[in-house]
N, C-alpha and C positions, 0 to 999 in steps of 0.2 A: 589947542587941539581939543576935540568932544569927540566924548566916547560911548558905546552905548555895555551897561551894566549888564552884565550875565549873572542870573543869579542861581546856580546848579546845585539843588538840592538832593544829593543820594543817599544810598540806603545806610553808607556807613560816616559819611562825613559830606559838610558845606563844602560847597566852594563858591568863587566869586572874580571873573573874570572879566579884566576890559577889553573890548574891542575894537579897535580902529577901523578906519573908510575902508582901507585893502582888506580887512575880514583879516587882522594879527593878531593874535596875543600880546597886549603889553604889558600886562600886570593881573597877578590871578594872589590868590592866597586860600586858603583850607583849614577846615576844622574837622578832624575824628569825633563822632560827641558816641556815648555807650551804646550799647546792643544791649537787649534785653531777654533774658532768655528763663522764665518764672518755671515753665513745664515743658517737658519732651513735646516737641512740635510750636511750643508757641515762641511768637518773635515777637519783640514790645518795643514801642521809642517811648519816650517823654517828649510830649508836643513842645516843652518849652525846651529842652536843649536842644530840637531842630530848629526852634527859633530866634534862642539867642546865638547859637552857632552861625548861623547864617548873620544876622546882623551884624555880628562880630567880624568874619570875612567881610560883608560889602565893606565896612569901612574903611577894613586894612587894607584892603583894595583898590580903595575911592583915595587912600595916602598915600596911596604908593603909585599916583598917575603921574605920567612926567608933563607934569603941568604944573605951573605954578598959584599955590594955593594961598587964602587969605584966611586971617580971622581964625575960627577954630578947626581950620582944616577942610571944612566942607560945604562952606559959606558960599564957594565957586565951585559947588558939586560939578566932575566934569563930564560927571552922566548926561546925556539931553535923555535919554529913555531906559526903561529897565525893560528886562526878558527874566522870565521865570521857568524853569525847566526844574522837572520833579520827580523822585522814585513816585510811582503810580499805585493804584490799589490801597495803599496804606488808606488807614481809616482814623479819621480825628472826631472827637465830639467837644465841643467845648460850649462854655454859659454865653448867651447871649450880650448877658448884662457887666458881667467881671472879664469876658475873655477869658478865662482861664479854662483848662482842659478838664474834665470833669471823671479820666479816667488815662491810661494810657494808650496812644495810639498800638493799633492791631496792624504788622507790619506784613508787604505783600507776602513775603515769605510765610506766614503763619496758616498754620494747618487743624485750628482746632475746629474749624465747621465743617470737616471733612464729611463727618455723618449728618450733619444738616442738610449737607446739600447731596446724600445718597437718600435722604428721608424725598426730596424733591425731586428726584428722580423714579423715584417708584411710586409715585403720585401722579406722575405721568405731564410735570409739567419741561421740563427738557425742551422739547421742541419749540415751546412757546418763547421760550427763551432767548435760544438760539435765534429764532427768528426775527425777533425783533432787536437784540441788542446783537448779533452775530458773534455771542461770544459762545464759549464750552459752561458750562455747568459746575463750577467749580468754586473752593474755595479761598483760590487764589481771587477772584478780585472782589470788592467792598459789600456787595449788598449784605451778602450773611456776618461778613464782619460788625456791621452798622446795628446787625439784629440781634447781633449778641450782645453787643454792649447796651444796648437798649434793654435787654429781657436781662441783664447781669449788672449793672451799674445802679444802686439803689435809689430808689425815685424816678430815673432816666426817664423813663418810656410816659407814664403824665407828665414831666416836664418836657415833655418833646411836642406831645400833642399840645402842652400851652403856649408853645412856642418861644419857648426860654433857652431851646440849646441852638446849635447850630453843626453840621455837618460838613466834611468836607473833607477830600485829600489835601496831598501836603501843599500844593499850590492853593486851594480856596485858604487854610489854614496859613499862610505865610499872607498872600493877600491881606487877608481882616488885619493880620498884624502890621503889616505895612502900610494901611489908609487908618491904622488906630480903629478900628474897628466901622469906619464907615461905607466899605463895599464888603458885602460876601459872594464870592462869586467863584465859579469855575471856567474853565473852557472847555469847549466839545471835546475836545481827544482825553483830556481827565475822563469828563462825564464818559463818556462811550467805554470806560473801563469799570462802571460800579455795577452790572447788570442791571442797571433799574432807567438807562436812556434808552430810546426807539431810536437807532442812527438813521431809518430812514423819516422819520419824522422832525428828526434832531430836536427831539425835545423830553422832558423826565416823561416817565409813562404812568398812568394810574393804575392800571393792571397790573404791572410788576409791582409798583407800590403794595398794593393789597396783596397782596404771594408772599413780602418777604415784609410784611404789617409794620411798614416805614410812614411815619406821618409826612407829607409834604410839608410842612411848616421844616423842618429841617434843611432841607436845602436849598444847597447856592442858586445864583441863578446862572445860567448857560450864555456865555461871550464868545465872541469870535477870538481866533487865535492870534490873530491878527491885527488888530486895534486897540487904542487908548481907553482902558477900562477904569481909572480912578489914577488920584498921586499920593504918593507918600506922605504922610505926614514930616510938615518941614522941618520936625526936632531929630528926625533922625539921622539927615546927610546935610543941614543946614536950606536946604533947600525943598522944595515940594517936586517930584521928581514923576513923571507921569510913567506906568506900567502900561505899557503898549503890546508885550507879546508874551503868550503863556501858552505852554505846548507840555507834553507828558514827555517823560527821557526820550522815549525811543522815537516818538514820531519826533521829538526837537531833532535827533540826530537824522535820521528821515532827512528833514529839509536843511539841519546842515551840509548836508554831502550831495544836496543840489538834485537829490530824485524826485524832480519834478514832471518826469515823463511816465509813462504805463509801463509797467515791464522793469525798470530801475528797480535793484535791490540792495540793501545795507544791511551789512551784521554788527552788531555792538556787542567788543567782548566787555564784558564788566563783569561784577559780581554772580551776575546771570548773561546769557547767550539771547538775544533779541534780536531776531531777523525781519525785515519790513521788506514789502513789494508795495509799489504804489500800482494800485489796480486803475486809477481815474476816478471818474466824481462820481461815479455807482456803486454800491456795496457787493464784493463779492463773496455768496455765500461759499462756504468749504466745505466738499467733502471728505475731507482728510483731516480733522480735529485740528484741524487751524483757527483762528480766528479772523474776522471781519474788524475794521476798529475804525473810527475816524482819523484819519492821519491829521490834517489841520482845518480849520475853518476860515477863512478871510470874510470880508465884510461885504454888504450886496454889490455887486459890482468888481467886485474885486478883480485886480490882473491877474493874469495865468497863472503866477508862482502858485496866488494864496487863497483861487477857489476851491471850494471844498475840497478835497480829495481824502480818498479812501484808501485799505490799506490789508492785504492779507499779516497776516503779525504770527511767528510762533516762537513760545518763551520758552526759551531752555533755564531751569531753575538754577543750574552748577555750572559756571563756566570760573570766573574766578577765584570762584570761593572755593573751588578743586583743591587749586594751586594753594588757599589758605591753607585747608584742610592738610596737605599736605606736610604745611611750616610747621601750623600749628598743634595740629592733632597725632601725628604720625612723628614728630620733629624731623623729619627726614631734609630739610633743607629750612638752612637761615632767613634766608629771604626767599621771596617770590622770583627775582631775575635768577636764583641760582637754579631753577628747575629746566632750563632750556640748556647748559652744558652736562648736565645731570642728565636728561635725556639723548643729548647726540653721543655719549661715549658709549653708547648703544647702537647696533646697527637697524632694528625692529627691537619689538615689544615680547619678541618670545613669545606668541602665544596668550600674551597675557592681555587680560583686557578690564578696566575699571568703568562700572556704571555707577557713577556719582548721585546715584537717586535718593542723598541722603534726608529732602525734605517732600520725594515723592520723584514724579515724570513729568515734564511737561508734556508740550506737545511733541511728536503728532501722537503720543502714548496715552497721555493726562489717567495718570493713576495715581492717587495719592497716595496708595497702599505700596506701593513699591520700594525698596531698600536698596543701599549702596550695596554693590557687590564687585569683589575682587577675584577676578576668578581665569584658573588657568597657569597657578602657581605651580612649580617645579623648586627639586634642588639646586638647579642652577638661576632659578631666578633672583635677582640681585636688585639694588636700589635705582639703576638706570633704566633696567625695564618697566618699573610702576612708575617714572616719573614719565617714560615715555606714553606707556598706558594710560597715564592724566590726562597729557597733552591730547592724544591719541582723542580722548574721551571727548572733549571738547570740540574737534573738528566735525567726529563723527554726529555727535547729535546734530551739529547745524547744519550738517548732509542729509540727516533726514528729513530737517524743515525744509529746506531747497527742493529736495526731493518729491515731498507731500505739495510743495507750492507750484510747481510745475506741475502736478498733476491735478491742481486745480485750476489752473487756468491755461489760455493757448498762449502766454506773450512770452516770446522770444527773450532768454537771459541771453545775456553777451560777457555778463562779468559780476563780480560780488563786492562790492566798495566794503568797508572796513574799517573800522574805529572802534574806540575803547581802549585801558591799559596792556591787555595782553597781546593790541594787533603787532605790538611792537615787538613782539618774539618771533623771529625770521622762520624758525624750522615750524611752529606751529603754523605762521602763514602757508607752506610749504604744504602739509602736511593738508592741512584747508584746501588750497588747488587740487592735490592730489586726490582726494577723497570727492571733492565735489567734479572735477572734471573739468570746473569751466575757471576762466583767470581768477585773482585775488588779487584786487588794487587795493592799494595805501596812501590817502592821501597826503602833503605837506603837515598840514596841522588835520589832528586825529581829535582835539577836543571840538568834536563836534554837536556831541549835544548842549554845551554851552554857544557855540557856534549858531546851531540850527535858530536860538532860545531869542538871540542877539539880533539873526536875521528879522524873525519877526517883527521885533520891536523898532527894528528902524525901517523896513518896510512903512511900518504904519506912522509910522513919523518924520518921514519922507527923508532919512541918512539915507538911503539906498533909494535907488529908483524903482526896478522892477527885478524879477527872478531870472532875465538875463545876464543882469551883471553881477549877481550872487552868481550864478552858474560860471562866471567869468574866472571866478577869483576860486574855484576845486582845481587843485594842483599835484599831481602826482609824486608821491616818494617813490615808490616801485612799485612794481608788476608783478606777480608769481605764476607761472603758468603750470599748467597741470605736466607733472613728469613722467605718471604711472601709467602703467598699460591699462585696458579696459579692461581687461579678465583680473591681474589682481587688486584692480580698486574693487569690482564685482565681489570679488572673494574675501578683500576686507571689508567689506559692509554686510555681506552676509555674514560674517561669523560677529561681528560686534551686535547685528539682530537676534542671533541665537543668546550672545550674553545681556542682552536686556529682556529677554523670554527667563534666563534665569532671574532674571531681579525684580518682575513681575509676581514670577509664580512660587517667590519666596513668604510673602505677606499670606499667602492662601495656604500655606500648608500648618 
């Protein structure tokens, strides 16, 4: 049997999963590596325990194939292709010549260029922005990150311009590592997240370069998502293993769950809330502080699955990490699965409503000044009501991205596909129908953005044929269909609006 390697690198831990012909799970394994947390707002990795972490899972991984192995276990790697899927935004700089990181990566979650990028805004460059890479202005993704550590990392910024470092999210950064430092490269759905790509040009821009005084000697060069971009160095799995497919989490989950039509949309609960609509192969801009992103790139020619396509995207910051928040910060429950009985011995939330804006708003809000707020406490409010109020929290924001995405565009939703660790709590899927109105599907297997990561790569290495028979093999666990009336889903989305106007207008007073 041959399999192709999923290599899912998230915000809190590797992972590392095979995939078989049927799109199965046979073998995965994971690594937790530290969070870094120096100052209030700022989030840090160490680029080398994202990448010993990850080397570490592929192997355990690549041992635990039910195939039978020779020699030092990997001499008959049973990978024929890898797939790379990435927390996105993160910012790495590391030495050209040593490899090595020359500072710690700046993680998407981090908020210290908050006032960099208000200073850019009241210079009136905003629009230019937006325009050209369709993103928001913000300090969630890479370019201001990249410019800080260049104007903060002693030496950085002449050693960039001599072209001694190198740039990159956590996939170019995993790359270099994996060909030993002989490809640096990104793919488009990376790139289309650092604000410094033209998505309709798909290529780095000069102009954005000079705004945020980025030398181009820094960066990757821009690959399809979908093609054989370099191989492993053969000391790492015994063999030289060719990287065929590289996609950013959310768009790998994207085309894991088979939205390859216009109008198809997917939410990923994880750490954060990540909703995609696949617009087609034109950029649509948003009126509604959405973003535009390149969902994937295929190669010239390319079949239907894996040409271009585009993508409205809006990032909810708190969706998992509520739940952590919860365990950890509040102790109010053990674990994470204890928060869904915790919440049903509740009938509602009482009134009570939590906006989890503990590292700002995403979209359609995008406020970094905004704060977590708990609000609508009584004497009879008890532990089942705030844990329902979490859950609560998390459906509602993605109601609003649904919300703002339909009113950017005319295409017909029919339903909201679903994945990530939390799709698996029943009453929050519920609660998800409820509030959005329209169905909540689950599919079979929900690791999809190792899934989507896998697609790719055997796409362009001919294991799979075409994005018919990926679309073949999306298999439903269940359906949620909306149960609420239209007047009180209406009335709970307006009153959860009024508690995000408090957690807005708390940062300003």
């Amino acid at each position: 049997m041959r399999y192709i390697l999923s290599l899912d690198q998230g915000t809190t831990s590797s992972r590392a999963l095979l995939i078989d012909h049927a799109g199965q799970i046979v073998a995965v394994a994971q690594k937790e590596f530290p969070q870094l947390f120096p100052r209030p707002g700022w989030v840090e990795h160490d680029p080398e325990d994202i990448w010993t972490s990850q080397l570490a899972v592929a192997r355990a991984c690549l041992a635990r194939a039910p195939t039978s192995l020779v020699g030092n276990g990997y001499s008959r790697a049973p990978a024929i292709a890898i797939g790379i899927t990435n927390q996105r935004e993160t910012t790495v700089l590391w030495d050209r010549i040593t490899g090595k990181p020359v500072a710690r990566a700046i993680v998407w979650q981090d908020r210290r260029t908050a006032e960099r990028c208000d200073q850019l805004r009241r210079e009136g460059h905003e629009a230019l922005i937006q325009r050209k890479t369709g993103l928001v202005l913000d300090a969630y993704f890479s370019a201001t990150k990249l410019q800080w550590l260049l104007d903060h990392v002693p030496g950085a910024r002449q050693r960039a311009r001599n072209g001694e470092l190198a740039f990159g999210t956590v996939d170019a950064w995993l790359i270099w590592k994996l060909t030993n430092g002989r490809v640096h490269a990104t793919d488009a759905s990376n790139a289309s997240r650092t604000l410094l790509f033209d998505i309709h040009r798909m290529a780095w821009d000069e102009e954005l370069l000079d705004l945020f005084d980025i030398p181009a000697s820094v960066l990757p060069a821009v690959v399809p998502s979908c093609a054989v971009l370099g191989e492993t160095d053969p000391d790492l799995f015994g063999a030289a293993v060719p990287i065929a497919g590289v996609a950013g989490d959310q768009q790998a989950a994207t085309f894991g769950q088979a939205c390859f039509e216009p109008g198809m949309v997917k939410n990923t609960y994880g750490t954060g809330c990540f909703m995609l609509m696949n617009t087609g192969t034109v950029p649509m801009a948003s009126q509604n502080k959405l973003v535009a992103t390149v969902g994937w790139q295929g190669p010239a020619a390319a079949e239907p699955a894996t040409r271009t396509a585009y993508c409205l995207e809006a990032s909810v910051f708190m969706a998992g990490a509520t739940i952590q928040w919860l365990r950890d910060g509040l102790k109010m429950i053990a674990s994470a699965p204890e928060v869904e009985p915790l919440a049903a011995s509740v009938a509602d939330s009482g009134d009570v409503y939590l906006v989890p804006a503990f590292t700002g708003l995403g979209a359609p809000d995008w406020d970094a000044y905004a704060r977590g707020t708990l609000i609508g406490l009584t004497r009879g409010t008890t532990r089942g009501h705030i844990a329902r109020a979490a859950l609560e929290s998390i459906a509602l924001q993605a109601t609003d991205a649904l919300t703002a995405m339909m009113g950017d565009s005319s295409l017909a939703i029919r339903e909201l596909r679903v994945d990530g660790g939390a799709c698996g709590n029943d009453l929050l899927m519920q609660m998800q129908a409820d509030f959005l109105g329209v169905p909540v599907v689950r599919p079979q297997v929900t690791e999809t953005t190792a899934l989507g990561a896998a697609y790719l790569a055997g796409l362009a290495t001919g294991f799979w044929a075409d994005g018919t028979e990926i679309a073949s093999q999306w298999a439903l666990d269940r359906r949620f269909e909306p149960s609420m009336s239209e007047t009180a889903r209406r009335a709970k989305v307006d009153r959860w609006r009024e508690a995000v106007a408090r957690s807005r207008a708390w940062a300003r007073t």
